[in-house]
N, C-alpha and C positions, 0 to 999 in steps of 0.2 A: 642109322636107323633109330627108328622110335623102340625105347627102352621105356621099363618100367619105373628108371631112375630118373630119367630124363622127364617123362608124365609127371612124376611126385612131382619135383622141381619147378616146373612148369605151372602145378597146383599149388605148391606153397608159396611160389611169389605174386599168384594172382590172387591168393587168400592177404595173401599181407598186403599190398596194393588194396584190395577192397576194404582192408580193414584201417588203415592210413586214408583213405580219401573218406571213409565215414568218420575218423575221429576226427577230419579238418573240417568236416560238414559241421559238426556238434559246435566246434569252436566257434563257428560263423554263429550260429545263434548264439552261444553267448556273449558274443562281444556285440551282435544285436541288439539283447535285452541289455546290456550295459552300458549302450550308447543309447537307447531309449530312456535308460533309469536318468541318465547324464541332461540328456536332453530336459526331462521333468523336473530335475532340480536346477539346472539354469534357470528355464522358464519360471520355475517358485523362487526365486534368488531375484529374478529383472523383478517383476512383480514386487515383492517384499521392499529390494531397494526404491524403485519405483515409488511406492507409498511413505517410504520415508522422506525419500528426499521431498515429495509433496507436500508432508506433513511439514518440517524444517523450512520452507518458502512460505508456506502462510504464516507460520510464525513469524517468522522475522518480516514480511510484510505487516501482519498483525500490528508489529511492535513498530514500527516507523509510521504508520498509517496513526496510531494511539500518540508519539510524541508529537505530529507534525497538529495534529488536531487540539493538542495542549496547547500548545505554542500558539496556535491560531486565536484562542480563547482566550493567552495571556496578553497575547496582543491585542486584542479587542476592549480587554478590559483597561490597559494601563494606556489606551489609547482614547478613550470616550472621553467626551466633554461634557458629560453630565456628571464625572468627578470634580472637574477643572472650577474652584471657585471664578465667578466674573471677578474682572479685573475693574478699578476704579473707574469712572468715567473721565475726561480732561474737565474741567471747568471751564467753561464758557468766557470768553473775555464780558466785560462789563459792558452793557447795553446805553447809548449816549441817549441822552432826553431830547424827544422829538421837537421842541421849543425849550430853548433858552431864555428867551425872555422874563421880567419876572410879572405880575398879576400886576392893575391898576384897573382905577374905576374908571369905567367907558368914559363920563361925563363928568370934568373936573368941575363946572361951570356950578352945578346946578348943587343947592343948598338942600340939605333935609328940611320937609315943609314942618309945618307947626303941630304942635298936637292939637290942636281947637277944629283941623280941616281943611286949610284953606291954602 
């Protein structure tokens, strides 16, 4: 038979059951808000890293883009021919004389005339 000891009993393990499934409810949010807080500090941590590692590849692009461009320039210059003094010319072999022959008066025959004219 229902006793009023067996009621209590019956009352206080429903009290304590109610009161155990509300303190595992409260737990649930906090490990909610705590996996929420986690979650916003990962996502600010990818982010942050994110930006640096960004930051660290331009640079070092920066710096290989800056040497490759020196280089180009060194090259250019130690490369121009408008440094390069001209080089001697060869000299020409000796040019032969079109006639060999040597000069004579057309006309052995004929004597210088006189001073008088005639």
């Amino acid at each position: 038979m229902v006793t009023v000891k067996y009621f209590l009993r019956i009352f206080k393990g429903s009290i304590g059951c109610l009161c155990f499934l509300l303190l595992a409810s409260c737990g649930d949010d906090k490990e909610t808000i705590v996996q929420e807080k986690v979650a916003e500090r990962v996502t600010a941590f990818k982010v942050k890293k994110s930006a640096e590692c960004l930051e660290s590849l331009l640079q070092t692009a920066e710096r290989r883009v800056d040497s490759l461009l020196l280089t180009e320039a060194q090259d250019a210059l130690n490369d121009s021919l408008a440094r390069l003094r001209p080089w001697r010319p060869f000299q020409p072999a000796p040019i032969q004389p079109i006639d060999s022959l040597t000069v004579k008066p057309i006309f052995d025959g004929i004597k210088p005339s006189s001073k008088k004219g005639g």
